[in-house]
N, CA, C and O atoms as CSV, one atom per row, in Angstrom:
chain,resi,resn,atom,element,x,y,z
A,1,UNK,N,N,-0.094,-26.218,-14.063
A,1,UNK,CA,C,-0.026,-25.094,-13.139
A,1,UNK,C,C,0.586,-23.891,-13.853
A,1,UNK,O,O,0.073,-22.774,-13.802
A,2,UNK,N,N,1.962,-24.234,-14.674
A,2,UNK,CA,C,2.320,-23.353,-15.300
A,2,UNK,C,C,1.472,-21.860,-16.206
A,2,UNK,O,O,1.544,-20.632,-16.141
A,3,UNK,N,N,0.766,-22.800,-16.943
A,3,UNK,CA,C,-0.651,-22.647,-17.895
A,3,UNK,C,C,-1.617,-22.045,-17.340
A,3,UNK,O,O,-2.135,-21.023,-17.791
A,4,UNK,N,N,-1.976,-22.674,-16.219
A,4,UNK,CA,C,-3.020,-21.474,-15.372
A,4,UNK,C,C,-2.909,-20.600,-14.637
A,4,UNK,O,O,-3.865,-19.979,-14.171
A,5,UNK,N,N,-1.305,-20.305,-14.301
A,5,UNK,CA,C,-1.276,-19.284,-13.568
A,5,UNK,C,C,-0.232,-18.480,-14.197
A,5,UNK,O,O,0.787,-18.046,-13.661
A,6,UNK,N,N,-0.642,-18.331,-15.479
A,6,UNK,CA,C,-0.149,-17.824,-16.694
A,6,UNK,C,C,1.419,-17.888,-16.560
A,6,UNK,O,O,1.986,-16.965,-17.144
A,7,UNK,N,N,2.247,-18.794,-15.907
A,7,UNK,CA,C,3.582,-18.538,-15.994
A,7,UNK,C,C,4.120,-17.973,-14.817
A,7,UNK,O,O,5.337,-17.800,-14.749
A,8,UNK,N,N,3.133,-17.561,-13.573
A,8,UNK,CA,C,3.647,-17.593,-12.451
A,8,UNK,C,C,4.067,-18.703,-11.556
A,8,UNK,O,O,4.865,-18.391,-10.672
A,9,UNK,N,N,3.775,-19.636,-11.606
A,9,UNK,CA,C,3.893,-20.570,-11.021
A,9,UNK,C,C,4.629,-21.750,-11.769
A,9,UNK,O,O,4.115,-22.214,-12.786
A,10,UNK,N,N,5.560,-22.135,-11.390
A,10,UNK,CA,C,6.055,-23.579,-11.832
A,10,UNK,C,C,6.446,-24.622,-11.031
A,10,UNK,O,O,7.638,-24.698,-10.734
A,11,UNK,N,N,5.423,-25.698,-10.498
A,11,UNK,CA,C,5.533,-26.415,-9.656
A,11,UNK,C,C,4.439,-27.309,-10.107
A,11,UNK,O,O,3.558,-27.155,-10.952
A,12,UNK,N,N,4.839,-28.605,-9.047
A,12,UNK,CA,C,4.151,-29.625,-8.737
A,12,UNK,C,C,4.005,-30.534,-7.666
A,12,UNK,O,O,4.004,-29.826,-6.659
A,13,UNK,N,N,3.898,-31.568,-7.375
A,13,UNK,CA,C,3.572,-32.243,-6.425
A,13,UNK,C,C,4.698,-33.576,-6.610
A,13,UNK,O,O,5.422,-33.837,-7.571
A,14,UNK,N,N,4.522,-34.350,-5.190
A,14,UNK,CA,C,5.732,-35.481,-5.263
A,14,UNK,C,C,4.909,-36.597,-6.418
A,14,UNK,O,O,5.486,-37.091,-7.387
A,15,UNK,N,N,3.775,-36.791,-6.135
A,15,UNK,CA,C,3.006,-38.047,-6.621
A,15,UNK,C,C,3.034,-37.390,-8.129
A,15,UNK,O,O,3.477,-38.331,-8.787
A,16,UNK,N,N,2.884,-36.656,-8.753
A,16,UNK,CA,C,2.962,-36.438,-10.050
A,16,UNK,C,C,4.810,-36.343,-10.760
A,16,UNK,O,O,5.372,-36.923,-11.690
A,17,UNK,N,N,5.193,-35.456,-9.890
A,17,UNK,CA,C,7.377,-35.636,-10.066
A,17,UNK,C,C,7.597,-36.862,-10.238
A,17,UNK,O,O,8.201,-37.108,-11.282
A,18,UNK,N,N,7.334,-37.732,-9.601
A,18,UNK,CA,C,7.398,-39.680,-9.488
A,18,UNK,C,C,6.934,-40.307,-10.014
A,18,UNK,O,O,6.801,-41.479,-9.661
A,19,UNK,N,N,6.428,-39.788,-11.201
A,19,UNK,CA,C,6.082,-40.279,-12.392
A,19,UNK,C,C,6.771,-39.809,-13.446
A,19,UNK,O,O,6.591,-40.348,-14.537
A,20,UNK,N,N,7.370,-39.096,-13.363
A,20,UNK,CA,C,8.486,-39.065,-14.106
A,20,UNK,C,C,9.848,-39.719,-14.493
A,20,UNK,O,O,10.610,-39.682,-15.459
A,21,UNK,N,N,9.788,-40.352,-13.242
A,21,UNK,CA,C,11.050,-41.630,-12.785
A,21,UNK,C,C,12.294,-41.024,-12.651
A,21,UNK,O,O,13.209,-41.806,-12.394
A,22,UNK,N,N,12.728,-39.261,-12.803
A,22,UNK,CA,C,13.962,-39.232,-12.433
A,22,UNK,C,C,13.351,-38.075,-11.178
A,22,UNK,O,O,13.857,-36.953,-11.220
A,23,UNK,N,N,12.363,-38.324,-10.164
A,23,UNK,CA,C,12.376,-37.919,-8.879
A,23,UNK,C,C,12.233,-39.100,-8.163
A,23,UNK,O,O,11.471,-40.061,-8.263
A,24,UNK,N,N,13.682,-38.626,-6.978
A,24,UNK,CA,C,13.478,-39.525,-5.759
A,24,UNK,C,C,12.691,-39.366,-5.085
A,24,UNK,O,O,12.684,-38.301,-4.468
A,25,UNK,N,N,11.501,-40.463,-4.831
A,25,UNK,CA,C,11.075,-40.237,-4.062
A,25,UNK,C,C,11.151,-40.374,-2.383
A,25,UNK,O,O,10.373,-39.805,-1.617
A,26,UNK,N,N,12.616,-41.536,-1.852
A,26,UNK,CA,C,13.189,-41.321,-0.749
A,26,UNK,C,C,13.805,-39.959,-0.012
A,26,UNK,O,O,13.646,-39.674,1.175
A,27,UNK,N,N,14.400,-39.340,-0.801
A,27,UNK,CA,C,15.141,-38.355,-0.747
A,27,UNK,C,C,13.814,-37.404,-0.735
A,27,UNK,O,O,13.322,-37.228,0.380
A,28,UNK,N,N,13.223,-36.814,-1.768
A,28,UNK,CA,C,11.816,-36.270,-1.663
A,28,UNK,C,C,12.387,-35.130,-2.627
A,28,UNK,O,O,11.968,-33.975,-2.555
A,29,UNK,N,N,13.267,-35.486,-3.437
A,29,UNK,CA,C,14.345,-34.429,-4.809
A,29,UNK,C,C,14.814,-34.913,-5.802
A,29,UNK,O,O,15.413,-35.988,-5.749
A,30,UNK,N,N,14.657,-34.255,-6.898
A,30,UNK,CA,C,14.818,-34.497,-8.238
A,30,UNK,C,C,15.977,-35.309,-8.157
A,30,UNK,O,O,16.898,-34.920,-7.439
A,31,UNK,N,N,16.085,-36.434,-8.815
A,31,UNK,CA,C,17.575,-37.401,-8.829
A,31,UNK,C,C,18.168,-36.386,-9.989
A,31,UNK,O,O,17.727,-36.041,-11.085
A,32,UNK,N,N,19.208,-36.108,-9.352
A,32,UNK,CA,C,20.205,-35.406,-9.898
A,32,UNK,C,C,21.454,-36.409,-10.928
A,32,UNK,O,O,21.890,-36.109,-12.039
A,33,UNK,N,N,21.711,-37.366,-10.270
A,33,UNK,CA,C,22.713,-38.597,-11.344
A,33,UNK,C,C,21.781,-38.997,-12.082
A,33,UNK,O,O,22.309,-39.489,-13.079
A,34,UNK,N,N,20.425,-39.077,-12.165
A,34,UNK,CA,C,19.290,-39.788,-13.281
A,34,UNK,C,C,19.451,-38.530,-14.281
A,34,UNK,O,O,19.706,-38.816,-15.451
A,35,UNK,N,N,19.321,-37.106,-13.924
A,35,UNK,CA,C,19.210,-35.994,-14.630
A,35,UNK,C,C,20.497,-35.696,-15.251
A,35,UNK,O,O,20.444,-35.221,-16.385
A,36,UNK,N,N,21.704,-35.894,-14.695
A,36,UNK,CA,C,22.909,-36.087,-15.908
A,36,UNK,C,C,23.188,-36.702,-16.969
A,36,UNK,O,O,23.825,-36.305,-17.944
A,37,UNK,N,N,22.403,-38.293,-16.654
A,37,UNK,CA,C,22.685,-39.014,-17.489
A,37,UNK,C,C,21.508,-39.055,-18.599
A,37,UNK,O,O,21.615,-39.650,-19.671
A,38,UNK,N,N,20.668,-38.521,-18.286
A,38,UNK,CA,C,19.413,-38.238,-19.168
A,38,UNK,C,C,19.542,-36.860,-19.902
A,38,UNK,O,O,18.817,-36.430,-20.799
A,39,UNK,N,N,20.854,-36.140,-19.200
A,39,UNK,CA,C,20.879,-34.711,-19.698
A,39,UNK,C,C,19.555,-33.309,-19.736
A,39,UNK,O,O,19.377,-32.370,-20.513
A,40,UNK,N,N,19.030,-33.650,-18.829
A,40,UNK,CA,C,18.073,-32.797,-18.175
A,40,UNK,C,C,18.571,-31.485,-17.137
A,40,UNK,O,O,18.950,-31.585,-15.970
A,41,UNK,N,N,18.467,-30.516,-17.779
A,41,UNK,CA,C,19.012,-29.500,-17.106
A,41,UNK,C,C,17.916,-29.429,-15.586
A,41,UNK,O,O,16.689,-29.432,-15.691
A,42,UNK,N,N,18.569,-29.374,-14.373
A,42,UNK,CA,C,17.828,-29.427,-13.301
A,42,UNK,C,C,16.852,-28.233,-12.975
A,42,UNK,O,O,15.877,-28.408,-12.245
A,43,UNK,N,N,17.199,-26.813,-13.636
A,43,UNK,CA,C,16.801,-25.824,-13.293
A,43,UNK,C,C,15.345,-25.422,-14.288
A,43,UNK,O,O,14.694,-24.388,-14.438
A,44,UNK,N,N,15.236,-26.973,-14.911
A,44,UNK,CA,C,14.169,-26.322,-16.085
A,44,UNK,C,C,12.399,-27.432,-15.533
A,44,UNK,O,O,11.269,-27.585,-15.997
A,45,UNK,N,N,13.304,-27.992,-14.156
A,45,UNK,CA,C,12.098,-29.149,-14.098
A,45,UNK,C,C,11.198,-28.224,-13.284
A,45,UNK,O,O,11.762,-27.142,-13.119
A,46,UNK,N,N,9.971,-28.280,-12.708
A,46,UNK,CA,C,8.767,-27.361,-11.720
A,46,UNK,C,C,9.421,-27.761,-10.012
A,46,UNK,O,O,9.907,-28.868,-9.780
A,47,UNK,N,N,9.359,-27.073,-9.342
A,47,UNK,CA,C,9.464,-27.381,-7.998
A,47,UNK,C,C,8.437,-28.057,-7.617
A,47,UNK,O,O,7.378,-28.134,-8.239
A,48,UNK,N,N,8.769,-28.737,-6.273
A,48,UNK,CA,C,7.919,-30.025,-6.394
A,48,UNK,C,C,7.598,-29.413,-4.420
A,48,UNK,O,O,8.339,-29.103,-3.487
A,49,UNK,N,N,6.222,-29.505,-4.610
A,49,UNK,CA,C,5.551,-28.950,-3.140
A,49,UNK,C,C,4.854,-30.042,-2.900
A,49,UNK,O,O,4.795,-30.921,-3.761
A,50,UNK,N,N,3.962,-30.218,-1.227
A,50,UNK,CA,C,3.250,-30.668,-0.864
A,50,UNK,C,C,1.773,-30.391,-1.657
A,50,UNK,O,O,1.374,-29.338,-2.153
A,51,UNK,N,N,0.887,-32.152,-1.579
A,51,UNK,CA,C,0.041,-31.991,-2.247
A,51,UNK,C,C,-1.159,-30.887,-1.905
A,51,UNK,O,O,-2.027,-30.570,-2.718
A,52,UNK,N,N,-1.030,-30.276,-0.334
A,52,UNK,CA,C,-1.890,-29.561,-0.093
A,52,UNK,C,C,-1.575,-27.892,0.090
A,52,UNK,O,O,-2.312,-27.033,0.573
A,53,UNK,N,N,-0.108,-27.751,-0.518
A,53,UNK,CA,C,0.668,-26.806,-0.638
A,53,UNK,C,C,-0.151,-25.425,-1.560
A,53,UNK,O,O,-1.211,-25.737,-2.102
A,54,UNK,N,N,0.255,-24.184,-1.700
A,54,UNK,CA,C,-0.773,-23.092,-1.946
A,54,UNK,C,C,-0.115,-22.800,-3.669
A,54,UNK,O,O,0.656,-21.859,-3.858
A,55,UNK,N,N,-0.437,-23.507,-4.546
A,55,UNK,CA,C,-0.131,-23.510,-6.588
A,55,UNK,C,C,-0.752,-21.988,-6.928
A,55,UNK,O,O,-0.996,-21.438,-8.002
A,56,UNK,N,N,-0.847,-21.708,-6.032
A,56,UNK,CA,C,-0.992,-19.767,-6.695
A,56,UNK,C,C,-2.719,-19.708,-6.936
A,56,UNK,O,O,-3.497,-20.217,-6.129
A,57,UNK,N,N,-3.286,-18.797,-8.541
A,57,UNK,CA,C,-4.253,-18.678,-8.855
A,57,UNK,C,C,-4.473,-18.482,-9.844
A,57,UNK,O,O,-3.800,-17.552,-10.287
A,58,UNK,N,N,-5.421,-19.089,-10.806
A,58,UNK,CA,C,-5.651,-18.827,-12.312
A,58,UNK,C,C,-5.561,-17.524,-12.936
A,58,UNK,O,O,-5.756,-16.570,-12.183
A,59,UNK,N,N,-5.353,-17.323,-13.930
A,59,UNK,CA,C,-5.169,-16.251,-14.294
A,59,UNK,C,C,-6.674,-15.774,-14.749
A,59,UNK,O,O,-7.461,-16.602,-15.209
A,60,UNK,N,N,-6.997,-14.513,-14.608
A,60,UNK,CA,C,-8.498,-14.454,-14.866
A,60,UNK,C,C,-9.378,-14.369,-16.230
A,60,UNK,O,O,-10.609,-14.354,-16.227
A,61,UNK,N,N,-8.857,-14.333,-16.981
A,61,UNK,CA,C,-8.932,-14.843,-18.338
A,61,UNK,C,C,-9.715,-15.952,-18.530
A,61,UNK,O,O,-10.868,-16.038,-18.954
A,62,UNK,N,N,-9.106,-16.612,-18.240
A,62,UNK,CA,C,-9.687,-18.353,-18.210
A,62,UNK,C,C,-10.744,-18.749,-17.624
A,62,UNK,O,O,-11.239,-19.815,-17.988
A,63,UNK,N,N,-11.233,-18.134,-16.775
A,63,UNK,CA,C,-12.694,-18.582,-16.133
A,63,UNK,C,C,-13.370,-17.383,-15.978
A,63,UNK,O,O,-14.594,-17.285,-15.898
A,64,UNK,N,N,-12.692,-16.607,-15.942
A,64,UNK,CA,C,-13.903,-14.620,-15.915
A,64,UNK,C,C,-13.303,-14.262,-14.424
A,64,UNK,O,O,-13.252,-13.098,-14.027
A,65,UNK,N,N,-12.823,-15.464,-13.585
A,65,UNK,CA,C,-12.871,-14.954,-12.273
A,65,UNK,C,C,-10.760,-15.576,-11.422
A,65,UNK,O,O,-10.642,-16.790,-11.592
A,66,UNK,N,N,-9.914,-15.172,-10.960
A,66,UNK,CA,C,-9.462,-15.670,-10.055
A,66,UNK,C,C,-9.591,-17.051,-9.336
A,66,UNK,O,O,-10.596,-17.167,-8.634
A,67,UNK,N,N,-8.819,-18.020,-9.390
A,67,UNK,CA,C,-9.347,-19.229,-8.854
A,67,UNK,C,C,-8.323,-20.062,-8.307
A,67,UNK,O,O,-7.673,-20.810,-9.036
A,68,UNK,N,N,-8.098,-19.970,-6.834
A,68,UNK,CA,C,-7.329,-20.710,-6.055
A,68,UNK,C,C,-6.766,-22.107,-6.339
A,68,UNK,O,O,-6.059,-22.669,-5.503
């Protein structure tokens, strides 16, 4: 997302965060005691939205056109 929306956007989804293994997925937020002890600064991971949530739009470069 980062990449296609040239750096406007930094986010993701729960089902992709939870594969990472230090998002809770009970809680529905980055495990914060997994991220200390792994030393992961919290402010550098993507926000994590619903899968049908609005990830911005490509940058137009990349396809000739704008793309949801």
């Amino acid at each position: 997302i980062w990449r296609l929306t040239g750096g406007k956007v930094h986010a993701t989804d729960a089902t992709n965060a939870s594969r990472t293994l230090v998002y809770n997925i009970e809680k529905n937020e980055w495990d914060d005691e997994l991220l200390a002890i792994l030393g992961i600064p919290a402010r550098m991971l993507p926000q994590v939205k619903d899968c049908a949530d609005d990830y911005g739009i490509t940058e137009k470069s990349l396809f000739g056109a704008e793309i949801r």
